[in-house]
C-alpha positions in Angstrom: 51.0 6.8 -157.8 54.6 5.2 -157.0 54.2 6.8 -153.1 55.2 9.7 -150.9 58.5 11.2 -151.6 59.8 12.6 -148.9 61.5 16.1 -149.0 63.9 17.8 -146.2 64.5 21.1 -146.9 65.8 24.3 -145.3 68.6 27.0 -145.7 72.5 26.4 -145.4 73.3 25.4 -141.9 70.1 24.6 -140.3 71.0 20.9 -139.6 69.6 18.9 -142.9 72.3 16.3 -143.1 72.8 15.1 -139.6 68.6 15.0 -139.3 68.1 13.1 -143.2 70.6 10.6 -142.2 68.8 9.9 -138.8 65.3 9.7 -140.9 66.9 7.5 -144.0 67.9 4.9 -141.2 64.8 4.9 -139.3 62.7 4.4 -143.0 65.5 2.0 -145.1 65.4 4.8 -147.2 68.1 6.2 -149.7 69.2 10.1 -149.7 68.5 11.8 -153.2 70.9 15.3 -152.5 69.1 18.5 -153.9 72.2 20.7 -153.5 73.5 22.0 -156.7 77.1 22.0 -155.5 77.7 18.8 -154.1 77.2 16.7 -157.2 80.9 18.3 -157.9 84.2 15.9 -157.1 86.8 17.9 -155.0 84.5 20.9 -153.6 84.2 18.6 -150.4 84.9 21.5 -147.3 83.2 24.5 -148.7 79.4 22.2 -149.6 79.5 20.6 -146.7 79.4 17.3 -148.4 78.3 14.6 -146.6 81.4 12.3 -145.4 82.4 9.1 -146.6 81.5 7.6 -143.2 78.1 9.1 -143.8 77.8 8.0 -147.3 78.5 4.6 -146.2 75.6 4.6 -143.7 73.4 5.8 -146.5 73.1 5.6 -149.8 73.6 9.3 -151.5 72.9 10.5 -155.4 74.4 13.6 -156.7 77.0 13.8 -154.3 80.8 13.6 -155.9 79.3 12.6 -159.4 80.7 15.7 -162.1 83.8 17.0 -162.7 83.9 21.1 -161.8 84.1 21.9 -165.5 81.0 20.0 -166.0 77.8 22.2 -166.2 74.9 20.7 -164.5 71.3 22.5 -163.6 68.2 22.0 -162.4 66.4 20.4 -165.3 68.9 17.8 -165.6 68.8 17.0 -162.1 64.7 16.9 -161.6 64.7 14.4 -165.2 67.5 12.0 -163.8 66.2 12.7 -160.1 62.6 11.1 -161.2 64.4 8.3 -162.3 66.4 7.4 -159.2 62.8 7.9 -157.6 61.3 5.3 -159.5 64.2 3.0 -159.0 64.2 3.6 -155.2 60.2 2.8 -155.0 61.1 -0.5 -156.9 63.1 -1.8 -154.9 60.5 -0.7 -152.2 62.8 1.7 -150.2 62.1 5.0 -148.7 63.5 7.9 -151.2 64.5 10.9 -149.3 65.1 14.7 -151.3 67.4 16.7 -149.1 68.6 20.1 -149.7 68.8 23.7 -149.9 68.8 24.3 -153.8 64.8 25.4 -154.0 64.9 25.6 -158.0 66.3 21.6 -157.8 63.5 20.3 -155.6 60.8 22.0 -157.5 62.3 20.8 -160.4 62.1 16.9 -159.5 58.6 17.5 -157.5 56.7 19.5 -159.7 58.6 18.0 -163.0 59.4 21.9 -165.0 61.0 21.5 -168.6 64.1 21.2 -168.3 65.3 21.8 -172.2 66.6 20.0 -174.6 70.7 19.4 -174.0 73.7 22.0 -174.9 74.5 22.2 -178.1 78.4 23.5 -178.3 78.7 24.6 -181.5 75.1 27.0 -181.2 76.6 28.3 -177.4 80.0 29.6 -179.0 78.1 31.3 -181.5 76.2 33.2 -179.5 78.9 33.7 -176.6 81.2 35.0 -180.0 78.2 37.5 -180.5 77.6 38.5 -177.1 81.6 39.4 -177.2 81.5 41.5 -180.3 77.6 42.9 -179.8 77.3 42.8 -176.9 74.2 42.0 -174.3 71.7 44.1 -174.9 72.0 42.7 -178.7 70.9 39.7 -177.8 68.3 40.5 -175.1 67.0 42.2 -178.1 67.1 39.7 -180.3 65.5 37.3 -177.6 63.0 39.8 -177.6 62.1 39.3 -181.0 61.9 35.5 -180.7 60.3 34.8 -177.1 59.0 37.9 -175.6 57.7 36.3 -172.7 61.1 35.3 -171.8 63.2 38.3 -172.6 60.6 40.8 -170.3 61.9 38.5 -167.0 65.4 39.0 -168.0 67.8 41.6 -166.9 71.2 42.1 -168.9 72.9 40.9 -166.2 71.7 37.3 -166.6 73.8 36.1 -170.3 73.5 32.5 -169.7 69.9 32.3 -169.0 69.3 34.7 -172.3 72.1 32.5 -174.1 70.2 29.3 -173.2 67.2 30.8 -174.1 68.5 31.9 -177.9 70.3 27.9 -177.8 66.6 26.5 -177.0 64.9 28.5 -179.8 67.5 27.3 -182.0 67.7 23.7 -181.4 63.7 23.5 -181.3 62.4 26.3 -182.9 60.1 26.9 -179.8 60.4 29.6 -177.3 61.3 28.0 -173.9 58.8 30.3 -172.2 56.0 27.8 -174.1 58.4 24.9 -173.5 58.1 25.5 -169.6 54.6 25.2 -169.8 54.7 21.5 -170.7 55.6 19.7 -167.4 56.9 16.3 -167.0 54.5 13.4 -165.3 54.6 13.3 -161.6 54.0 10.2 -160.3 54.3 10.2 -156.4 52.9 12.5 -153.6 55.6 15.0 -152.1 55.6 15.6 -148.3 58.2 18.8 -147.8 58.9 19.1 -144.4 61.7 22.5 -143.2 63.7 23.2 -140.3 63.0 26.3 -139.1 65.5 28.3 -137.0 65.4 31.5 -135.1 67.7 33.8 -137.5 69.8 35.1 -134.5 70.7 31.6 -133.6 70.8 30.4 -137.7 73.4 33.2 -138.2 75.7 32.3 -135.7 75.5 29.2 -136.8 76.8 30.1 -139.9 79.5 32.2 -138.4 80.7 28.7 -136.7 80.6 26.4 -139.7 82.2 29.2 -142.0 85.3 29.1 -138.9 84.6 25.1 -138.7 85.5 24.9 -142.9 88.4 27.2 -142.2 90.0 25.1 -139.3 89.0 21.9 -141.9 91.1 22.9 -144.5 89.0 25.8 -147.1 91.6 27.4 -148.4 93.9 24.2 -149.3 91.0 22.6 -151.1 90.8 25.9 -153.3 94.7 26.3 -153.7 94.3 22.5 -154.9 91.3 23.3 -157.8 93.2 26.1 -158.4 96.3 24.3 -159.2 94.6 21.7 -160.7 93.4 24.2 -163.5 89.9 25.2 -162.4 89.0 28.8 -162.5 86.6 30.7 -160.3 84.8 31.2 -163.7 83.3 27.9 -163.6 79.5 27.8 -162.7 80.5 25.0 -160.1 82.9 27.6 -158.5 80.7 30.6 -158.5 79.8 29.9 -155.0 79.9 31.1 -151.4 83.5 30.0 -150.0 84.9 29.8 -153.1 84.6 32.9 -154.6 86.0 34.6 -151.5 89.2 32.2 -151.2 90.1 32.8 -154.9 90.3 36.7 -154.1 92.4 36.2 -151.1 94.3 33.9 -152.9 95.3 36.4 -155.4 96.1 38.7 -152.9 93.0 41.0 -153.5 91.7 41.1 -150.0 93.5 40.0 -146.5 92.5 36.9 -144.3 90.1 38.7 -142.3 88.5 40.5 -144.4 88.1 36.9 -146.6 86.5 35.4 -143.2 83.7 38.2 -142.9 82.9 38.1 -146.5 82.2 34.5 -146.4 80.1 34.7 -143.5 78.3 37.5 -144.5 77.5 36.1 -148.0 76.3 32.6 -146.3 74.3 34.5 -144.2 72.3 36.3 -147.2 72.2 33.0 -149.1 70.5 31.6 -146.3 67.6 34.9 -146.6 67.7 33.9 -149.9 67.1 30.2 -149.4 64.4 31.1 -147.1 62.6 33.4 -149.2 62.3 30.5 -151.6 61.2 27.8 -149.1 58.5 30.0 -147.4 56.8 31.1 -150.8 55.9 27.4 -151.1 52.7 26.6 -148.6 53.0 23.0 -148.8 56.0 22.6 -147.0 55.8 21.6 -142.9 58.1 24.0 -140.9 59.6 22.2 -137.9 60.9 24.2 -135.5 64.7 23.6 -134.0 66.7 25.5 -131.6 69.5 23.5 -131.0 71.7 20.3 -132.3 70.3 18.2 -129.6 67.0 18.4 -131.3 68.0 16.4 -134.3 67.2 13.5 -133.1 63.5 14.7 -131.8 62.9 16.6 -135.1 63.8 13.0 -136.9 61.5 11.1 -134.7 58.7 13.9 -136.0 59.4 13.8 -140.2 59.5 9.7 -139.7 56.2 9.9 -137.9 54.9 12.7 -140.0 56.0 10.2 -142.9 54.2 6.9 -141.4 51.0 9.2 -141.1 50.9 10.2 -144.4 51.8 6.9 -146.0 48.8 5.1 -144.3 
C-alpha cells in the first residue's frame, strides 16, 4: 500500500477549492482536480477554475491541460490519475482528489476499465450508420453483441452505445465483461464531503451563477465561440455554457438565460449529491457558512493525521 489518498468531495458550490487549498498547505500536499471540466484551457469563469494565484500556492493536475475539442472521460483520467498518485507518494507528498465529478473519483479510487483508446476511423463508421439507420439500429445491434450493456442503455445515450460497438470492435470483447476487470489499487482512500443545508447551498448557487456573470460569462463564451468551438463539443455541453450559447444566438433574453443557469446548477448539484450519498464510505462534514472553511480544514487534516497513524 503506497498510503491514504485523500479525497474532498461534494456538489458545485459547497466550498471545495477554498477548503483543499487550506488542507494541501497544512499537509505539503499536491491537488489532483476531479472535475471533468476544468482540465479544458479557456472554460476558466463558468468551472470555477481555480486561479492562477491559487495554482501557484498549490500544485494542480487536470486543470487547463486539453484543448475543448479534445474528448477526455473518466477512464482516462482514473489511469493517468493513479499515476500522478504514485508520483506524488514518491516524492513523499500529500496527494489530495478534489471535486465534484462522482464517475472521475470512483474511477481513480476504485480503478473501473476504462477501455482501450478511440479509434477514428471505427467512430465515423458507426456515427455514418447512426445517421443513415438510425439509433435504435444500433442499440439493436449492441444488443446482439453485449446484451448486458444494451439493457442499461436508453436511445438517448449514442455515444455511450457508440463506444460500446467501437470497444467490441477494437477488442472483440463486450465492455460490460471488460468493466469487470478493475485496475490495482494501491493506496487506502479517505473521502471526506461538505455537507450543506440545501436552502443555503441553493442560494449559494444563485450568487456564484450572478458572481460568473459580473466576472465576465458571457465574454468567455463569445470568445470560444469566435474562436470556432461549438456548443456541440462534449467539453461545452455544460451548465453555463449551454445557456450563453442560446442567448447568444438570440434564442432566449438575458433574464431568462440567468434563471436557467441557476436553475440547472441547482439540479446538478441534486444530481451530484445523489451520487456522493449512495457511496457510504465517504465522511460528511457539515458547513453552514464561508467562515467555516477554515474549521472544516483543520477537521479533514486531523481526520487525515488519524488515519495515517
Amino acid at each position: 500500500m503506497s498510503g491514504i489518498l485523500l479525497c474532498i468531495v461534494g456538489p458545485t458550490a459547497s466550498g471545495k477549492t477554498l477548503v483543499a487549498l487550506d488542507v494541501a498547505k497544512s499537509l505539503d500536499g499536491e491537488i489532483i482536480s476531479a472535475d471533468s471540466r476544468q482540465v479544458y484551457k479557456y472554460l476558466d469563469v463558468g468551472t470555477a477554475k481555480p486561479s492562477i494565484e491559487q495554482r501557484r500556492q498549490v500544485r494542480h493536475y487536470f486543470v487547463d491541460e486539453l484543448d475543448p475539442s479534445e474528448d477526455f472521460n473518466a477512464g482516462e483520467f482514473g489511469k493517468r490519475g493513479r499515476d500522478i498518485v504514485e508520483d506524488i507518494f514518491r516524492r513523499k507528498k500529500v496527494p489530495l482528489v478534489v471535486g465534484g465529478s462522482g464517475l472521475y473519483v470512483q474511477s481513480l479510487i476504485d480503478g473501473f476499465f476504462e477501455g482501450p483508446p478511440r479509434d477514428g476511423e471505427i467512430r465515423e463508421r458507426l456515427y455514418r450508420q447512426l445517421e443513415e439507420a438510425g439509433v435504435e439500429a444500433l442499440l439493436q445491434k449492441l444488443k446482439t453483441v453485449d446484451p448486458a450493456s444494451a439493457n442499461k442503455m436508453l436511445p438517448s445515450n449514442t455515444r455511450r452505445i457508440i463506444r460500446a460497438l467501437e470497444v467490441y470492435e477494437i477488442t472483440g470483447s463486450p465492455i460490460s465483461a471488460l468493466q469487470e476487470q478493475k485496475a490495482e489499487i494501491t493506496f487506502t482512500p479517505l473521502l471526506v464531503g461538505l455537507s450543506w443545508d440545501r436552502k443555503l447551498l441553493y442560494a449559494r448557487i444563485n450568487e456564484r451563477v450572478d458572481s460568473m456573470l459580473q466576472a465576465g460569462l458571457i465574454e468567455e463564451v463569445r470568445k470560444l465561440k469566435n474562436m470556432g468551438y461549438t456548443e456541440r463539443l462534449n467539453s461545452l455541453q455544460t451548465v453555463g455554457y449551454q445557456e450563453a450559447f442560446r442567448y447568444l444566438r438570440g434564442e432566449i433574453d438575458y433574464d431568462t438565460m440567468v434563471e436557467l443557469i441557476k436553475r440547472n446548477s441547482r439540479r446538478f448539484a441534486k444530481r451530484q449529491l445523489t451520487w456522493f450519498r449512495r457511496d457510504k464510505r465517504i465522511h460528511w462534514i457539515a458547513v453552514k457558512r464561508e467562515m467555516d472553511f477554515p474549521t472544516v480544514a483543520k477537521s479533514i487534516v486531523k481526520m487525515y493525521k488519524s488515519s495515517s497513524h
